[in-house]
C-alpha positions as CSV (number, residue, x, y, z in Angstrom):
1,X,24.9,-44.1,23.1
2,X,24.8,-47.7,22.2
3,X,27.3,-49.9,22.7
4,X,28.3,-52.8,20.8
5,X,30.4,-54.1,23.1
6,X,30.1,-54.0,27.2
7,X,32.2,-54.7,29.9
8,X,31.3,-55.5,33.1
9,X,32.0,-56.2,37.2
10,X,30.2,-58.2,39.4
11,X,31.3,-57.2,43.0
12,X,29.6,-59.5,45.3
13,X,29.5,-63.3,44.0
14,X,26.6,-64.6,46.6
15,X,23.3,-66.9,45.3
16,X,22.6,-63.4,42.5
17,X,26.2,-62.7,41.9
18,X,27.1,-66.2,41.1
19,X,23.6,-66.3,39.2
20,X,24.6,-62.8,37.1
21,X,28.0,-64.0,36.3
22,X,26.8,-67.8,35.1
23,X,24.3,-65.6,32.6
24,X,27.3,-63.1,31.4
25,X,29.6,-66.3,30.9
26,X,27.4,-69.1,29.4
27,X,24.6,-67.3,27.7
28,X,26.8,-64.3,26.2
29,X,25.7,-65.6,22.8
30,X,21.7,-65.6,23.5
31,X,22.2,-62.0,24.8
32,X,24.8,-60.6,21.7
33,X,21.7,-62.3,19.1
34,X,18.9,-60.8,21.3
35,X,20.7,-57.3,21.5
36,X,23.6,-57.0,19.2
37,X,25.6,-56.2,21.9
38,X,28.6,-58.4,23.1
39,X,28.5,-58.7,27.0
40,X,32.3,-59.5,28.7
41,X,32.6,-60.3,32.6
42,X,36.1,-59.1,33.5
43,X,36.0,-58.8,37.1
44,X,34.3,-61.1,39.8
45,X,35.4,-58.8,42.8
46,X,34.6,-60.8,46.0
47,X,37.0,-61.6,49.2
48,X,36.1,-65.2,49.1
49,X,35.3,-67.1,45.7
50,X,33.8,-70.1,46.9
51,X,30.7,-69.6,45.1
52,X,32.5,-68.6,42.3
53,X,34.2,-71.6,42.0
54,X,31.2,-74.0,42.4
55,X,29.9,-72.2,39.3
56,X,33.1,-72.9,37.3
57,X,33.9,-69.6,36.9
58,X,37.4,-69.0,35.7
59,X,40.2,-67.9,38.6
60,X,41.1,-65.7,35.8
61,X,38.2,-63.4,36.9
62,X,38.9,-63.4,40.1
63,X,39.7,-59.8,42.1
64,X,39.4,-58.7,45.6
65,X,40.1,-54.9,44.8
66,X,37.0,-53.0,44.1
67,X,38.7,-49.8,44.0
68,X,40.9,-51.5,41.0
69,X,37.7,-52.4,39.5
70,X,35.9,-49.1,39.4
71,X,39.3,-47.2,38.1
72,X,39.3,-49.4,35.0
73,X,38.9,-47.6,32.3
74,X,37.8,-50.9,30.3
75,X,34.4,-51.5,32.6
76,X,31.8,-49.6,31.5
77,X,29.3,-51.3,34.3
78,X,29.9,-52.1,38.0
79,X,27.2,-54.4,39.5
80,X,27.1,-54.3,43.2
81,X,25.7,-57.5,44.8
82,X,27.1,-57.2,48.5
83,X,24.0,-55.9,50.3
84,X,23.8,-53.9,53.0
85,X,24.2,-50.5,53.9
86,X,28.1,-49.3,54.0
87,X,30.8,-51.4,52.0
88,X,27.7,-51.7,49.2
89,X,26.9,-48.0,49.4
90,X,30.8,-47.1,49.0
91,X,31.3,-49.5,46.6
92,X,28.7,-47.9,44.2
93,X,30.4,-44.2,45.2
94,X,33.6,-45.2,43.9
95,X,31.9,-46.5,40.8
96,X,30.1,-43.8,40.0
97,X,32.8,-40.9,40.6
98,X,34.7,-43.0,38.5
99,X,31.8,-42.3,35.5
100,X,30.6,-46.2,35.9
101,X,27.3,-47.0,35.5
102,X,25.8,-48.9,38.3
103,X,23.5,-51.8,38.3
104,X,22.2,-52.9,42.0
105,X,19.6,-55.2,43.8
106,X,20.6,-53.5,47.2
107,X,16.6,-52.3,48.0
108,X,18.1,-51.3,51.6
109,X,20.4,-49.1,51.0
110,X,17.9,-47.8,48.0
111,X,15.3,-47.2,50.3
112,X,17.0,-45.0,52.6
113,X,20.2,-43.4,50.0
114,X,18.5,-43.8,46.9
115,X,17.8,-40.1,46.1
116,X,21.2,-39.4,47.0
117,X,22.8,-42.1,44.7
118,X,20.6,-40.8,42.0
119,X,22.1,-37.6,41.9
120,X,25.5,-38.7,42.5
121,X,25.2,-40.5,39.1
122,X,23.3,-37.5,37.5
123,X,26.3,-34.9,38.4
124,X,28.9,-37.8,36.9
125,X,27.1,-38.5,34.2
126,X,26.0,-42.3,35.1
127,X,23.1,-44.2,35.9
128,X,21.7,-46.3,38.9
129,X,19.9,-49.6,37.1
130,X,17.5,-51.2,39.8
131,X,15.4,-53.7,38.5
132,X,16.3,-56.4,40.3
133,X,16.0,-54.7,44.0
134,X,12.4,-55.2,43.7
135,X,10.1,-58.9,43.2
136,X,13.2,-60.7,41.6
137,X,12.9,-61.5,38.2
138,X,9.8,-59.0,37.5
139,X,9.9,-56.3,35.6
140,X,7.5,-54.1,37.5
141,X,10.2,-51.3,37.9
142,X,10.3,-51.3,34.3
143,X,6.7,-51.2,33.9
144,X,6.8,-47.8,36.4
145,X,9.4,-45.4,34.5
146,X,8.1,-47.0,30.6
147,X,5.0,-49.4,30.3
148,X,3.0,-47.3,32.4
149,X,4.1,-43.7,31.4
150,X,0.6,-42.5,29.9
151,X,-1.1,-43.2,33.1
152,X,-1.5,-41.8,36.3
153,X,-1.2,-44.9,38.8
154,X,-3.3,-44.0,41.7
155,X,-2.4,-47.4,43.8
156,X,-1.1,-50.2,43.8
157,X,-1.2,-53.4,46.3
158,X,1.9,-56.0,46.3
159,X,2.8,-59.6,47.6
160,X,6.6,-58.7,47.6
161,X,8.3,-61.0,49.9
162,X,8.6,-64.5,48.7
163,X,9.3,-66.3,52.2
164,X,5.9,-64.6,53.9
165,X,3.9,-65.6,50.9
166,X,5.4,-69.3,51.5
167,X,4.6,-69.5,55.1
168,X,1.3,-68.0,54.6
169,X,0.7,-70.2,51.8
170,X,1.8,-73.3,53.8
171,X,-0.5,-72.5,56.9
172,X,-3.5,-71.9,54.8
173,X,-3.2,-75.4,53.2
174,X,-1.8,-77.5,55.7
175,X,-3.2,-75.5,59.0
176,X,0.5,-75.7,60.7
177,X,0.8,-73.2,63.0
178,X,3.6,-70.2,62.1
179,X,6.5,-71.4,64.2
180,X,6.5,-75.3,62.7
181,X,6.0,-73.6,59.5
182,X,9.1,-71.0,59.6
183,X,11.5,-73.9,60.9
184,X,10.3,-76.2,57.7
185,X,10.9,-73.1,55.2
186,X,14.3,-72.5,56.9
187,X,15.3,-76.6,56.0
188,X,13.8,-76.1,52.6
189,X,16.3,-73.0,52.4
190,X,13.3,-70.9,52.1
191,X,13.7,-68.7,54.5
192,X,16.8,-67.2,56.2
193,X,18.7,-69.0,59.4
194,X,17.5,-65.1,60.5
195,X,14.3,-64.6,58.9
196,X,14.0,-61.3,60.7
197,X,13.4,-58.9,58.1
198,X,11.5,-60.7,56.2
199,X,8.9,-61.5,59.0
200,X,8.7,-58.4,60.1
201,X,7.7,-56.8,57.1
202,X,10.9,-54.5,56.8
203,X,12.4,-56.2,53.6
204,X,8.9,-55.8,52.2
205,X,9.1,-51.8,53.4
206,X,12.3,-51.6,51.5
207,X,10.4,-52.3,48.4
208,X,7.6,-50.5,48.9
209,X,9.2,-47.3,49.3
210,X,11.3,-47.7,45.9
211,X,8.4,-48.5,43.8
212,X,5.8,-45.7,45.6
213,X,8.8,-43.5,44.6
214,X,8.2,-44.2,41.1
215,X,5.1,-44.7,41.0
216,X,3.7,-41.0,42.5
217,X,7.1,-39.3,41.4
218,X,8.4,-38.5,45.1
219,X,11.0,-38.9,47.6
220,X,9.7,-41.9,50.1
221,X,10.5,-41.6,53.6
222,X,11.3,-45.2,54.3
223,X,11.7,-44.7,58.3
224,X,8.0,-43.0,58.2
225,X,6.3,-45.9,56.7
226,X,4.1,-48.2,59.3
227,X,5.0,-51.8,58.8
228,X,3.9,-54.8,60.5
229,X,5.1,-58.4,59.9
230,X,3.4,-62.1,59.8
231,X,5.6,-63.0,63.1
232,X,2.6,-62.5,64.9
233,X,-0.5,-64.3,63.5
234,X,-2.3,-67.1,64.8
235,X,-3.6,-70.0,63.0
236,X,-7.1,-69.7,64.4
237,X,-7.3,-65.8,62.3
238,X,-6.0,-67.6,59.5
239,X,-9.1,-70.7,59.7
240,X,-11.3,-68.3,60.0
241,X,-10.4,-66.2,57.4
242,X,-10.8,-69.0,54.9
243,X,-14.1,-69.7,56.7
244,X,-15.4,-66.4,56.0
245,X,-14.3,-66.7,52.0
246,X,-10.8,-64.6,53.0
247,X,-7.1,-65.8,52.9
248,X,-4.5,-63.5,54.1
249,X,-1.3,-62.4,53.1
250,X,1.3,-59.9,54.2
251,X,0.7,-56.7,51.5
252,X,2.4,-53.7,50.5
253,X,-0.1,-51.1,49.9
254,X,0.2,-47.7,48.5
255,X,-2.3,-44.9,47.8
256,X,-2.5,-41.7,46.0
257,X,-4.9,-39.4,48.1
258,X,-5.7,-35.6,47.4
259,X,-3.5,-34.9,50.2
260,X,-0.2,-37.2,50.1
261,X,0.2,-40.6,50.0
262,X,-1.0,-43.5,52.3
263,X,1.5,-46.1,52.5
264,X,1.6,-49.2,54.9
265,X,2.9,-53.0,55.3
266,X,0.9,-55.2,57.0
267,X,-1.2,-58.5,57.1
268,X,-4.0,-58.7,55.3
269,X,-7.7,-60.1,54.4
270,X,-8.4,-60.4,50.4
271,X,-11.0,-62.1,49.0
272,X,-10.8,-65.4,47.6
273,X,-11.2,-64.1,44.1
274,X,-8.9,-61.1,43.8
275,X,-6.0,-62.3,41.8
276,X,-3.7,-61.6,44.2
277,X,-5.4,-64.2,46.6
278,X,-4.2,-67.1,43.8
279,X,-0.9,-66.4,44.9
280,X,1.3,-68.7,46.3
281,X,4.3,-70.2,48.0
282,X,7.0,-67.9,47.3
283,X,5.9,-66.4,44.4
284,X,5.3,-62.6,44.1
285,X,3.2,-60.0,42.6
286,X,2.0,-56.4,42.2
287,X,-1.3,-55.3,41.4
288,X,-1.3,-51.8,39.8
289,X,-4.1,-49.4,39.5
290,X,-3.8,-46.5,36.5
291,X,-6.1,-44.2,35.6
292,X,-6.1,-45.5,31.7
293,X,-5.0,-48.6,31.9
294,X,-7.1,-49.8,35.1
295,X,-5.3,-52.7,37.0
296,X,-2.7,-54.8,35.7
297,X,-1.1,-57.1,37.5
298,X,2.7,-58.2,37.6
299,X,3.6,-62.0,38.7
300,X,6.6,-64.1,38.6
301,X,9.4,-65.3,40.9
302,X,10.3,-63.0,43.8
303,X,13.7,-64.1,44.6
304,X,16.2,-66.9,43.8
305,X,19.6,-67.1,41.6
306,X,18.6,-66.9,38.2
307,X,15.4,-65.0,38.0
308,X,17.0,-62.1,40.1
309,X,20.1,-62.2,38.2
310,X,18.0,-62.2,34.9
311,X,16.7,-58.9,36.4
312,X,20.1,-57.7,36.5
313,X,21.4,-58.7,32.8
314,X,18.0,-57.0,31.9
315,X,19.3,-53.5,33.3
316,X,23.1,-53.8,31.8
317,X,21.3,-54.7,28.6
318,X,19.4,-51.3,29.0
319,X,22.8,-49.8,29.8
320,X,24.2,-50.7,26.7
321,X,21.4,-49.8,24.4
322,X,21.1,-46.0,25.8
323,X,19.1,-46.2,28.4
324,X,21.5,-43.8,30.5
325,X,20.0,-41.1,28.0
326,X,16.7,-42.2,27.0
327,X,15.6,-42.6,30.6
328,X,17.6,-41.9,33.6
329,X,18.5,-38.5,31.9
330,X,15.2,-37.8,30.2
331,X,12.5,-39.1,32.8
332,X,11.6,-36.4,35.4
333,X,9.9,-38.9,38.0
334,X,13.2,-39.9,39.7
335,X,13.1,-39.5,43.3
336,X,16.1,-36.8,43.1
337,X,13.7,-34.5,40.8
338,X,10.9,-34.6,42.9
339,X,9.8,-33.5,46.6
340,X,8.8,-35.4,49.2
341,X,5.2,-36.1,48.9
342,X,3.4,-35.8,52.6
343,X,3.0,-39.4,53.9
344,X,-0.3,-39.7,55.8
345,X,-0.1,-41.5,58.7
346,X,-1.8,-44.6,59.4
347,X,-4.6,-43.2,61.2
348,X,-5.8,-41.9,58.3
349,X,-6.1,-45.4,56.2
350,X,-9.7,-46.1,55.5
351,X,-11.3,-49.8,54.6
352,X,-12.6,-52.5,56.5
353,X,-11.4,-54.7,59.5
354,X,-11.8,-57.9,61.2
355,X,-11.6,-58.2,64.8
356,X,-11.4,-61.5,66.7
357,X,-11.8,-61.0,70.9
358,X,-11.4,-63.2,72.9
359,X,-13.7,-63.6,75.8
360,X,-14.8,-64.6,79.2
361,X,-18.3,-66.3,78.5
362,X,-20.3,-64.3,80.3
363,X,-23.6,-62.5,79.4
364,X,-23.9,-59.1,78.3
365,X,-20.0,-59.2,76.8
366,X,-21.7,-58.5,73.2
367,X,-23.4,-55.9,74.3
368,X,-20.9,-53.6,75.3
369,X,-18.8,-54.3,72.7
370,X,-21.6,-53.2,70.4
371,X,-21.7,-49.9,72.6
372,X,-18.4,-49.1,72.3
373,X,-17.7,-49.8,68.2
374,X,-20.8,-47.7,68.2
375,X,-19.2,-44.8,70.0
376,X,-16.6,-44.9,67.9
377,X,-18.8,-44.9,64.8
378,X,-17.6,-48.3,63.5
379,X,-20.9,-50.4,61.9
380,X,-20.7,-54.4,62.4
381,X,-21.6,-56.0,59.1
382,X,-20.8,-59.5,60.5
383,X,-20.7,-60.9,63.9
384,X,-19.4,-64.6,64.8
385,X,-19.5,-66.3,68.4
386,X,-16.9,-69.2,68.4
387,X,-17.3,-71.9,70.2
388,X,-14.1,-72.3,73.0
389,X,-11.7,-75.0,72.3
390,X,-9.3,-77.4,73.9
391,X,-7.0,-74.6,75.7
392,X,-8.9,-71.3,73.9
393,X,-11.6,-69.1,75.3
394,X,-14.7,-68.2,73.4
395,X,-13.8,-66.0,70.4
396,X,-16.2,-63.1,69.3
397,X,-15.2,-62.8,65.6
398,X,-16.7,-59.2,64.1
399,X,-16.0,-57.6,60.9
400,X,-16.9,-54.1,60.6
401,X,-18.4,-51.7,57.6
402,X,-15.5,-49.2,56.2
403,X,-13.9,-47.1,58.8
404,X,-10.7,-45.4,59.5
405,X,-7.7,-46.7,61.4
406,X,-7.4,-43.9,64.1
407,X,-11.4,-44.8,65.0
408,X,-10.4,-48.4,65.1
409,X,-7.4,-48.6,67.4
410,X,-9.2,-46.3,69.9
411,X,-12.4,-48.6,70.1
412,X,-9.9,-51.1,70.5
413,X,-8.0,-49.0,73.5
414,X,-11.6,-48.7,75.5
415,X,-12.4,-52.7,74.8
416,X,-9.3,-54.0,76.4
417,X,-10.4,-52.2,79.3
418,X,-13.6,-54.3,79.9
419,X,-12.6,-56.8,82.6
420,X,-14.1,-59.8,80.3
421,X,-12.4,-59.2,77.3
422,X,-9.1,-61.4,77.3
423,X,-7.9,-60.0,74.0
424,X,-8.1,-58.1,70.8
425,X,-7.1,-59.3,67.6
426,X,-7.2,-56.6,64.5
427,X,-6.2,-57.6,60.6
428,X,-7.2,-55.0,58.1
429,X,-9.5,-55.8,55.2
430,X,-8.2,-54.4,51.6
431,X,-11.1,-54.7,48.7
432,X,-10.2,-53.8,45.5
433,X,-8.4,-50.8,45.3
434,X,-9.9,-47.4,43.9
């Protein structure tokens, strides 16, 4: 049913909070002439309004109740902006039992409850609106349940973290090193006094496993995806991969195979002219392949006030103008409707690697390095000696024809047994996706 006029909560008035209320308040005439519907913030729910208050918003709005807030029978819409995985997960509860409708950015708790929360709405006649939990301000969740509908999307490959893509970015162009770069982001206010989930890859996980939901029509198993973060790279992979026509960046990659799905965070190789490549600092994208439409890609800002919150406006203005019925209701591809599709493990990922090893320079090294990739049936289509540098030990730099995972980390088990080799360095290769 739409609604002419809408009521709403924000509970949680941080940097998208403070962002989604400023929106509501001084932009409620752009949105009632763009929808025809009239938009009115009556609760700011929050235990401390300092943010609030910066923003000008008035005391009037001000609650600390949330219960009080989901019992009004006025709100039509609860937004939940805390984060985490307990107050924000029984904050939306309330909301929904209460027949709210929920908007949320909260990709954690989406990742690992959102099934649950899906059907919690479904049996009270609500709606979970999550736009905004994934690459900020773009509407690639929106392009998943309605822009890409007549296709099947067989994979798709994302730059979803915007402080990775920054330090990344920053290395490539000024050749700092990761730790002189993280400390300058985290002056900037780019990245967190904590970056840890972001670094790791795990904030990038969280993402990955709500849009692979949509986009194959399963249940994700979050907990049984393989993730690594950019916490570990060296400057000298990240040279040489711009030598060798490469830049790097930490992707999200999913993969429809006849036999589940292939899903995996990790740092990467791209070449210089895949789209995705052109992105930088802490911008964000997604590059989906369909079986129609081919690949389209989806790029804008990944995080910040405004863009995020603009993601979150966007989904109470679906709200209002039905979108309870004409999607959530109608749509079959939820995760709630749908089974858990096998997740292969990451063994079975096929493509193409680089491997840097580090060497004693001695004769014969090459040789048996050769012997074993070729015992483990992995081809060589490039091979690179380094010369040693001040305080670094001749690098063999390799990059090998397509193979599989599993074959790759066991060649790598039998090389760091040979007494020479000081150490193995492995980054996965991704060409365009199929």
């Amino acid at each position: 049913m739409i609604k002419k006029e809408f009521t709403v909560a924000v509970v949680g008035c941080g940097i998208v909070g403070g962002g989604t209320a400023k929106i509501l308040t001084e932009q409620a005439e752009l949105l009632k002439k763009r929808t025809g519907v009239g938009f009115r913030l009556k609760y700011v729910c929050d235990l401390r309004f300092d943010r609030a208050r910066e923003l000008g918003l008035s005391e009037s709005l001000f609650v600390t109740d949330f219960n009080a807030v989901c019992a009004d029978p006025e709100v039509d819409a609860v937004v939940e902006l805390i984060g985490g995985k307990t107050l924000a997960k029984t904050v939306i509860e309330t909301a929904l039992k209460n027949g709210k409708q929920v908007v949320t950015a909260n990709k954690a708790l989406l990742a690992s409850c959102g099934s649950e929360l899906f059907a919690l709405a479904r049996k009270n006649k609500s709606a979970v609106a999550f736009e905004a939990s994934c690459v900020g301000g773009v509407p690639i969740i929106r392009a998943l349940y309605d822009g890409l509908l007549a296709n099947e999307i067989t994979a798709f490959i994302g730059i979803i973290n915007g402080t990775c893509n920054y330090i990344l970015s920053a290395m490539i162009s000024e050749k700092k090193d990761y730790g002189t770069v993280l400390k300058e982001a985290q002056r900037a206010g780019l990245a967190e006094a904590d970056p840890t989930l972001d670094v790791t890859g795990v904030d990038s996980a969280h993402k990955l496993a709500i849009l692979s939901a949509l986009a194959f029509s399963t249940d994700t198993d979050f907990e049984a995806i393989p993730v690594e973060g950019i916490d570990r790279l060296e400057l000298f992979d990240i040279n040489t991969a711009d030598e060798m026509g490469y830049t790097i960046k930490l992707l999200a990659i999913a993969q429809q195979c006849a036999d589940g799905i292939s899903l995996c965070v990790r740092p990467s190789f791209i070449k210089k002219d895949h789209p995705l490549a052109w992105v930088s600092g802490s911008f964000n994208a997604v590059s989906v392949y369909a079986n129609n439409l081919g690949h389209s890609m989806y790029y804008g800002q990944g995080a910040g006030s405004l863009p995020t919150a603009s993601a979150v406006v966007s989904d109470l203005i679906s709200l209002a103008l039905g979108y309870r019925e004409t999607r959530f209701d109608a749509l079959p591809l939820w995760p709630d409707r749908n089974q858990r599709l096998p997740q292969l493990p990451l063994e079975r990922y096929a493509g193409r690697y680089y491997l840097r090893l580090d060497v004693e320079d001695k004769t014969g090294v090459l040789a048996q390095v050769t012997e074993v990739l070729g015992r483990n049936q992995i081809g060589i289509s490039e091979a690179v000696q380094k010369d040693p540098q001040p305080q670094r030990p001749v690098s063999l730099v390799l990059t090998t024809h397509r193979t599989t995972e599993g074959a790759v980390k066991k060649a790598v088990t039998e090389l760091e047994q040979i007494p020479e080799i000081i150490k193995v360095i492995t980054i996965a290769i991704v060409d365009e996706a199929k």
